[in-house]
N, C-alpha and C positions, 0 to 999 in steps of 0.2 A: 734205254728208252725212257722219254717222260715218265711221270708217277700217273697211272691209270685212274680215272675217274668213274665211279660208281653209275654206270649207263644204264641201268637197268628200271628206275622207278619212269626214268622218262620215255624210254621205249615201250614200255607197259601202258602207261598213259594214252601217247600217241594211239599204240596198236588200240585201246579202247577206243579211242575218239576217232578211226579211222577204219576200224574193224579192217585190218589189215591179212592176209592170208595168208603173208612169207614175212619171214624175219627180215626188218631194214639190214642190210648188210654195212660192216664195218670194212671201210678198205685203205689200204695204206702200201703206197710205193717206199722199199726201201734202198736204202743206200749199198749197202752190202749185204751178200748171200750169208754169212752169219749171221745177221739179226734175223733170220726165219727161224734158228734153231734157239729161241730166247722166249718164241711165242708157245705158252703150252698148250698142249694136244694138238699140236699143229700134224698136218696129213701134207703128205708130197705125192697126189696123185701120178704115179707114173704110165708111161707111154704117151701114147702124141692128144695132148688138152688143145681145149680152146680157152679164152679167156670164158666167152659165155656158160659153159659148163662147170667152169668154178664159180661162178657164178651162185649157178641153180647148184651144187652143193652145198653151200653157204647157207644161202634162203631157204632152202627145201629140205634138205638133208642134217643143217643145223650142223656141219664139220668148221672146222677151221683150218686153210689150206693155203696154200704157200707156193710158188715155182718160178724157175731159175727162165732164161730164154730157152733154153734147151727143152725144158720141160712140155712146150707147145707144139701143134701137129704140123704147124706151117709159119710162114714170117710172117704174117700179115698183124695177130695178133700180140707177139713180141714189138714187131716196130711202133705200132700204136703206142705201148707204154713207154717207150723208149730204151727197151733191154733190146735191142740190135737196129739194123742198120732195114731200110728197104731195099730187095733187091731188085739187078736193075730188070728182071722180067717183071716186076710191079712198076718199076719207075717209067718204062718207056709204053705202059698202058696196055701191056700182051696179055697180062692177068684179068684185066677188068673186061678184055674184052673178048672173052670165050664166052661168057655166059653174059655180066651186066648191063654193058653196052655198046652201042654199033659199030666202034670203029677202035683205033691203038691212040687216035687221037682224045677222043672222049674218056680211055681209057687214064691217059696223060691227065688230063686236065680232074678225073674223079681223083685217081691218088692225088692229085697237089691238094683237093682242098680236105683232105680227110686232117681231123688236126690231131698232130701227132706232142709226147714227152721229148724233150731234146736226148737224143742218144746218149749215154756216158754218164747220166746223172745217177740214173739209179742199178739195181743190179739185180733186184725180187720185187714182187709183190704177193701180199697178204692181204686174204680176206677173209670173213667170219661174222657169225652173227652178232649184230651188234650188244646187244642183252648180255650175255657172257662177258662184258668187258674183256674181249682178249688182246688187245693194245688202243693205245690213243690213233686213232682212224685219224686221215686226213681228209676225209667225205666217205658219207653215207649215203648206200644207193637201195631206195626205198620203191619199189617196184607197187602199181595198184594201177585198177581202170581209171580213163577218163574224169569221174566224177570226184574219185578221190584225188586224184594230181591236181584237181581244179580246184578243190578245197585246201591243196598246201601250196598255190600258187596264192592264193587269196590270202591264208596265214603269213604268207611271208610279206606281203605285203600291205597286211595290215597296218603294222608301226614303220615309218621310212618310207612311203609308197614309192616304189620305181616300177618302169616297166620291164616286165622280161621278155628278154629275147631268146627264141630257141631258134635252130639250123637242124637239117636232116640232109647227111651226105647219102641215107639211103643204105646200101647196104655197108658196115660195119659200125652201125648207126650206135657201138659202144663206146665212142670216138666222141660222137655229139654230146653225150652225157657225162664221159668220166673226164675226159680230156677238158672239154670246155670247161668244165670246171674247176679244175686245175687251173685251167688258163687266164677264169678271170674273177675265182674266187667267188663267185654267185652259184647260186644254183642252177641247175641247166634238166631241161626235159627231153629224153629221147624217144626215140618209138622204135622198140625193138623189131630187128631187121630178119630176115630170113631165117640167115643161118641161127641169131641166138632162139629163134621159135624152134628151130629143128634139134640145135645140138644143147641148146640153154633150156629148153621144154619153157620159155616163155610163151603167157596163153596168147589169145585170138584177143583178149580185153583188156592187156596191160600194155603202158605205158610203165617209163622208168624215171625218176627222178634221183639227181644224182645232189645232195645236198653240203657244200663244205660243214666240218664239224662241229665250228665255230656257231652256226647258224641253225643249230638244231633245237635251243634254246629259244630262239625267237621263232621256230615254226611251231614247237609246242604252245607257247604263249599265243600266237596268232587262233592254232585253232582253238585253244579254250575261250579266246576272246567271242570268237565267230559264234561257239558252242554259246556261251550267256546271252548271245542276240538272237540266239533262233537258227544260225546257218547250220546244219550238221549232217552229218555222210547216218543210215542212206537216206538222202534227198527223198520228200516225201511228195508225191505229185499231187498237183492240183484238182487236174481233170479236163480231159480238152474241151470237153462240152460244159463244163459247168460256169455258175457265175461269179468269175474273179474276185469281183467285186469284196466278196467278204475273206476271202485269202489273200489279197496283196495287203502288203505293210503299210498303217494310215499315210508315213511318209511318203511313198510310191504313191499313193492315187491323188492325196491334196496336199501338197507340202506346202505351196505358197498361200491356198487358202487358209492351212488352220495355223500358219505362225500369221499372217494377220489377224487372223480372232482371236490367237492367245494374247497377242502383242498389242492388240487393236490398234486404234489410227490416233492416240492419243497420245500422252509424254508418258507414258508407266513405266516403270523398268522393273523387270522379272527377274530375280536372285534366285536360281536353284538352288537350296542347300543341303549337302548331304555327308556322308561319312560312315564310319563302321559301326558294329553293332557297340553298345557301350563307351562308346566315345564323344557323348556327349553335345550331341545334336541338339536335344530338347532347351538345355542350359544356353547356350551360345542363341539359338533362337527368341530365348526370352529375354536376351540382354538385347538383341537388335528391337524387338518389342517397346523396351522402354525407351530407346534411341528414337522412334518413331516409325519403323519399318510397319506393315499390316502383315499380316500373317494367314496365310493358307495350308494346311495339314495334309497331306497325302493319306496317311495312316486313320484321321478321324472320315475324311469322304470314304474311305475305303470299307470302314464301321456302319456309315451312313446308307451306304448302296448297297445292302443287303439285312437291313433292319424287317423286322415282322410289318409286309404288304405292300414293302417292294417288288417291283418286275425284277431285281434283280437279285433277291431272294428266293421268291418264285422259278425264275430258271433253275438254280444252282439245286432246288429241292428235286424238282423236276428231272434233272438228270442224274443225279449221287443220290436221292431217296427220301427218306424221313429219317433214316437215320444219322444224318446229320444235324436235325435237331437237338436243341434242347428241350428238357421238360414245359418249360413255359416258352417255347414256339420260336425262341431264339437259334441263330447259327450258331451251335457247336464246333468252333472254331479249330480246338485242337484235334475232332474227329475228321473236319474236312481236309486239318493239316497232314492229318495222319496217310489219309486218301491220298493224296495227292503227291506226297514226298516220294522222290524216286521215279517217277511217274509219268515221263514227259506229257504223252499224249493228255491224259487225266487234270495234270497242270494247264495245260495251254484250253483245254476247254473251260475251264474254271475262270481263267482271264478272261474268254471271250464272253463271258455273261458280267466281269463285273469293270472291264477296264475300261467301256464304251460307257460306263453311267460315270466313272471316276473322273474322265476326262471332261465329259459334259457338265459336272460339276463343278470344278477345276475353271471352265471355262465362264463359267454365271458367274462365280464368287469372285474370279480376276475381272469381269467386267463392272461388277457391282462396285469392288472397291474403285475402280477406276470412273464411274459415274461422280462419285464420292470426290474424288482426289486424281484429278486427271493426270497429276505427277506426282503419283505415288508411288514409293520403291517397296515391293511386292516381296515377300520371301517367302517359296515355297519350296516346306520340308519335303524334300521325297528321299525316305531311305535307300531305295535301290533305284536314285535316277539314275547311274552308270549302269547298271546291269541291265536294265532296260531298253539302254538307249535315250535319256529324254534328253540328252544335253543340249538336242538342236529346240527346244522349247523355248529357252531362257538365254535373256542377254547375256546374264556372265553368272557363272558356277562358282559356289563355295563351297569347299570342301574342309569338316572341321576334322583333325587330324590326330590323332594320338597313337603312340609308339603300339607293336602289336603286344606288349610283355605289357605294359599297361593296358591297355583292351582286356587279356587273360585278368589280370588282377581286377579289373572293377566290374565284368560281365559276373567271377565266380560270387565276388561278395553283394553283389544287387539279386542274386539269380538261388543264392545260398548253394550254388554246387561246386564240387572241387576245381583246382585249376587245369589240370587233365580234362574235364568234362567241358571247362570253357573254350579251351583249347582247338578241342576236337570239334566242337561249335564253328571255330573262327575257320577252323580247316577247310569247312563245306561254302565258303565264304567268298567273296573276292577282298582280295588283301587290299587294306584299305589303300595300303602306300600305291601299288594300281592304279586307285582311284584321282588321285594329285596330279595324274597326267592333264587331268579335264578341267582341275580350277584355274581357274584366272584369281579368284582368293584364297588363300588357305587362313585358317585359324586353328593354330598349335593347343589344344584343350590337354596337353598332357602337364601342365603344372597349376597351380592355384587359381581362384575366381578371378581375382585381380590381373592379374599377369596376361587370362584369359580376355577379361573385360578390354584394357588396352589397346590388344590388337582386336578386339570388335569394333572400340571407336573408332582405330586408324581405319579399318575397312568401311564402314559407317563414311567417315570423311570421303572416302575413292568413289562410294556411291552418290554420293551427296553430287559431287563433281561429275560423274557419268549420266545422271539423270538432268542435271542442268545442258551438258551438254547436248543433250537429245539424243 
């Protein structure tokens, strides 16, 4: 068997970010009935299985279990995987139609479209949790309600967007998930059918997703993406009666209106620039400065809209206390940080008192210069515009870039703490390399001013050229 892959940091993760209830299961068709005795603490439940109860041993029981076609109660479950043949009291529709459906005819036409492994290929199948690394799985079948499948139907489609398609033959609906998947290398959604609720103890609120292995990598990425925008399991409700108005996303209620306010009806053009922590934002900013770019600060509005006799100091005192002050009536910054770190709820209120003045700001000082210099090329610093979301603010994104072993070295020597402690910094972070998906610029700050400088004028020049052309 392939060399085993340490599965366990990212099943840990997911189960956080999905608060999952059963272990995603690891599953894997093999070739020959030797390779089950290769897998350790592997269990051969004997007398007559269903697939779906090795299943729910897997997830529930936390075994690792293994069986031949013999090892199953009936053909129905072997033929599916393709360890034997269907017989022909299934083929000519007699099975399906004692209990499923009305006739031998409907019974004919349910088994044709149940989709089945081609007979002869394989000879076992293994399952187990996935966490335990107990071999290289060829799909992972991650069992949650509704809300959670609809949050890894969204991760997966985060980066690549396609649409998915799922089918439901109904009852041996293990067919629609393991098989389809198989079939076409995508992930596939089932709705578990009768029997696996009866003999599999799947609940009354689960759904099954059945994911190739390959692709579990891009669903954890997906949800931590969705996670840094706000999307997260459990979904928190609005309120049927309440007024939306201040819970939908500003992009949902006026998107068209406030990129024409950002963007106004003039020639301006708006550079977002951003990047990781210690990589050198501020420097690259003050060379487009001298080039003649005007400059907007995400970080100084942010200082600004909570100064002593602001409304938005005011709030923030309002709900966190006075103990967020300082002595002389300033925001104690690293007490509110302190508050708030870990915290979501506590976080996302703290924005809502300070990111409607940030933006309002943001928005005067883009207009002001643009009064000014109706074709002015705008640069505004925002450290976390990818984690935010701002991208759809600004014409085109800069992203200043340095390697993450250079980030560690210049945050510990600016910060005087060890590179461990930087480290562990960058960890709670999103990797800047992440962030590169979003520019349309990069500027490589990982070598000298000069070398730096260079590729600011060449990007200087790009703009020069995007701004003339409107």
């Amino acid at each position: 068997m392939p060399e085993k892959r340490d599965w366990e940091p990212l099943v840990r993760r997911m189960e956080r970010l999905l608060r999952l209830k059963s272990f995603p299961v690891a599953f894997k068709m093999l070739a020959s009935k030797a390779e089950l005795e290769a897998i350790p603490f592997l269990r051969r439940p004997r007398g007559g299985n269903t697939l779906c109860q090795l299943i729910n041993l897997a997830r529930n029981f936390d075994w690792s279990v293994g069986a031949e076609a013999d090892d199953f109660v009936f053909a129905t479950c072997p033929s599916i995987l393709g360890l034997s043949e269907l017989p022909e009291s299934h083929r000519d529709g007699t099975f399906r139609n004692i209990v499923w459906v009305a006739t031998k005819e409907d019974g004919r036409r349910y088994e044709a479209a149940i989709p089945r492994l081609p007979v002869g290929k394989y000879a076992a199948v293994a399952l187990a949790p996935l966490v335990y690394n107990p071999f290289e799985p060829d799909l992972v079948l991650i069992y949650a309600n509704p809300a959670q499948i609809m949050l890894l139907v969204n991760a997966l489609q985060f980066r690549d967007y396609e649409v998915m398609e799922f089918r439901c033959v109904g009852e041996s609906s293990c067919s629609d998930a393991i098989v389809r998947c198989y079939q076409s290398g995508k992930p596939s959604v089932g709705i578990p059918c009768y029997g696996e609720r009866r003999y599999g103890h799947a609940q009354d609120d689960e759904l099954v997703m059945a994911v190739p292995a390959a692709l579990m990598d891009k669903a954890l990425a997906g949800l931590e993406a969705l996670y840094r925008r706000g999307v997260r399991y459990p979904i928190p409700f609005a309120g049927a009666e309440g007024d939306l108005g201040v819970e939908f996303p500003v992009a949902y209620k006026s998107l068209d209106e406030m990129l024409a306010r950002v963007r106004g009806q003039d020639g301006r053009l708006l550079v977002g620039v951003t990047g990781g922590i210690a990589s050198g934002k501020s420097t690259v900013a003050r060379m487009f400065d001298e080039l003649g770019a005007r400059t907007i600060d995400f970080d100084l509005i942010a200082r600004q809209v909570v100064e002593p006799g602001t409304p938005g100091l005011a709030n923030v005192v309002a709900y966190f206390g006075q103990q967020v002050l300082a002595a002389d009536g300033t925001l104690d910054r690293k007490k509110l940080s302190a508050i708030v770190f870990g915290d979501l709820e506590k976080r996302k209120k703290l924005e809502s008192f300070t990111h409607p003045p940030i933006y309002e700001e943001f928005f005067k000082q883009a207009d002001a210069i643009a009064q000014e210099d109706p074709r002015a090329i705008i640069q505004v610093v925002v450290p976390l515009l990818v984690e935010l979301n701002l991208q759809y603010l600004f014409d085109r994104v800069l992203v200043v870039h340095v390697a993450a072993e250079e980030q560690v070295r210049r945050l510990a020597a600016r910060d005087g703490i060890t590179a461990d402690a930087a480290a562990n910094i960058l960890k709670a972070q999103l990797p800047i390399d992440e962030k590169l998906q979003f520019a349309d610029y990069v500027v490589d700050n990982s070598g000298d001013l000069p070398a730096s400088r260079a590729q600011v004028l060449a990007v200087w020049e790009k703009l020069q050229a995007d701004a003339r052309r409107g």
